[in-house]
Phi, psi and omega in degrees: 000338168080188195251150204204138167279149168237348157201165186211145187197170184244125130211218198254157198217135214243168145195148197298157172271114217288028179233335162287298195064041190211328180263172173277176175192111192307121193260351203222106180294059201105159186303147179214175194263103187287129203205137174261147209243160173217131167274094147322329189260342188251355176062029195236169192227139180240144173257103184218165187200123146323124148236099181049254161263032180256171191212085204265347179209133190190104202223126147257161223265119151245188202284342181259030162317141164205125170242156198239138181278068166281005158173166191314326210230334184283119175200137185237172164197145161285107168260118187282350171264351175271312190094033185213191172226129181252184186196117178271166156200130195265153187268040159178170190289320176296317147299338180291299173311279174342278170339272165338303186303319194292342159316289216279332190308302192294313192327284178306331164271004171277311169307303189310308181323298166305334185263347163295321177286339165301281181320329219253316162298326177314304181293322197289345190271348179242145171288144190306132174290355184260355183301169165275197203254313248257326195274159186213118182291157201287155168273154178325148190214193194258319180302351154291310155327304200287339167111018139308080199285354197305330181287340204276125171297118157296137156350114148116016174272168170309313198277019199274288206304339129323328197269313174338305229268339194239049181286350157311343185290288177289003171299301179313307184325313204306289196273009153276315168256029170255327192267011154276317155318305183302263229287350174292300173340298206286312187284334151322281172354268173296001182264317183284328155329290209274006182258288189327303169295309170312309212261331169283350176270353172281349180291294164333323190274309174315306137322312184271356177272105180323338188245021153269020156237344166266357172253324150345280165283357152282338166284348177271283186323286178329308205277321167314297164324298183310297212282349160287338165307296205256340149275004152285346195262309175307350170271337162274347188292131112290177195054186200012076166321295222266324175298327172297304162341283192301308204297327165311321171302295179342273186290005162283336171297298159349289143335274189300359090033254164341268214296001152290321145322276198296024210248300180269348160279316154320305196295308174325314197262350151317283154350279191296345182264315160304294212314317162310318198289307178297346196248285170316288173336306184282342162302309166306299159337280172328301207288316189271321202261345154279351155262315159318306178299344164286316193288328182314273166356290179317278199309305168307301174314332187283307194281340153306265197339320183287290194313274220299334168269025160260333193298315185297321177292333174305319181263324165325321179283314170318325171293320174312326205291304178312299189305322159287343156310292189322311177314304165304289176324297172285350149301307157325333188255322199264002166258333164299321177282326169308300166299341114031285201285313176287343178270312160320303201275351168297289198327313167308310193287322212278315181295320171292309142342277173322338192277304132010000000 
């Protein structure tokens, strides 16, 4: 039947950035339809997704897959074989929730799946226990690995009965490509252990990076910005009414989306910048009325010091003051008894004169 999608869904599609590894990077100018695939024939489940003929997700889901939830709307997971992390982000909480389940669903039968196929290599690589001592099953070949039967000799053919007539021959093959398988395996194994491990600690890392929410909301607002671009344009378009139509819708919800998020973030970081600014101001406050209360302190010790030597100089000057009233006083009297004295000797000069 070949692979057919079994669920679909839209949202915008992110992937970590391979030289940081810490920040996001939009791979999708707008929401596209993310959709999960099933191989019938490889027996395998895929995640993929178009942006217009390009293949922006192109993942299989194995068992040591995990996708993780970072935020209401938000969600990643690490493909170790991409060498990368993809990261959705959805227009509600409830596609997201969806999504995850069929994540865990596919997940597990990608388990179930693998581990049928290991028993089923398993049989094919050891020989049947119901043959006769004499028969020897054909050896592992690689189209048999793949789950190809076209190579494997059936019972009672000639060649079954040559390999009969040499089974010493064919032993060696046998147990050269089971322990080559086996070590193909291990080293598989262990080459995805240690991508796993990288990539959960670049997950880990990513997730703790503080500036993958401010590169978010920059990426939103640009994406706002686009999709108001393109529905104006899309509104100058004529013809394919109903298709222009759905997408306008599409993207006005989106918008609205878009600018309610950044709606509440903006009030947040409102918020939070009063609250500093108010926090600095009182800070400012403090800091200037405890250097005023200082400079106060000062001043006052200083005009206390002033005060008690002017009390002093004050009184010191009265006294001078005093000592020079006196001073003044007994000159005053010893100049009154002198003009006295100089007025008698007129009086004397002027009668004697007269006398003359």
């Amino acid at each position: 039947m070949g692979e057919q999608p079994i669920f679909s869904t839209r949202a915008h599609v992110f992937q970590i950035d391979p030289s940081t590894k810490k920040n996001w990077v939009p791979t999708s100018k707008h929401a596209v339809t993310v959709s999960y695939f099933f191989d019938s024939t490889r027996n395998v489940y895929r995640i993929i997704s178009l942006d217009g003929s390009k293949a922006i997700i192109n993942s299989t889901i194995t068992p040591n897959m995990t996708f993780t939830k970072t935020s209401q709307k938000f969600g990643q997971w690490a493909d170790s074989r991409a060498n990368t992390v993809y990261g959705l982000g959805f227009s509600s909480e409830s596609h997201l929730a969806k999504f995850a389940e069929k994540f865990a669903e596919f997940k597990e039968a990608a388990r179930l799946a693998k581990e049928k196929s290991q028993e089923k290599m398993e049989l094919t690589s050891t020989p049947s226990q119901e043959s006769a001592p004499g028969d020897l099953q054909s050896p592992l070949t690689s189209e048999s690995i793949n789950g190809t039967d076209e190579n494997r000799v059936p019972p009672g053919t000639p060649q079954h009965t040559e390999a009969r007539a040499e089974p010493s021959q064919n032993a060696l093959p046998l147990s050269h490509s089971s322990s080559s398988i086996s070590k193909h395996w291990e080293a598989e194994l262990a080459a995805l252990k240690g991508n796993n491990a990288k990539l959960t600690a670049a997950l880990l890392e990513s997730t703790a990076n503080v500036k993958q929410w401010k590169q978010q909301l920059a990426a939103y607002q640009e994406e706002a910005e686009r999709l108001h671009k393109r529905v104006t344009e899309l509104e100058c378009v004529s013809g394919q009414a109903t298709v222009i139509k759905s997408q306008k819708t599409e993207l006005n919800r989106t918008i609205e989306e878009l600018e309610m998020a950044l709606k509440a973030k903006e009030v947040e970081l409102e918020s939070l910048k009063l609250e500093v600014e108010n926090a600095d101001e009182l800070r400012f406050q403090k800091d200037t009325l405890t250097h005023r209360l200082k400079d106060t302190e000062s001043k006052n010790q200083t005009l206390e010091a002033q005060l008690s030597d002017l009390q002093q100089r004050l009184k010191s000057t009265q006294l001078e003051r005093e000592a020079y009233q006196k001073s003044l006083r007994s000159l005053l009297e010893l100049l009154d008894s002198k003009i006295f004295e100089l007025t008698e000797l007129r009086d004397t000069l002027a009668k004697l004169i007269e006398g003359s």
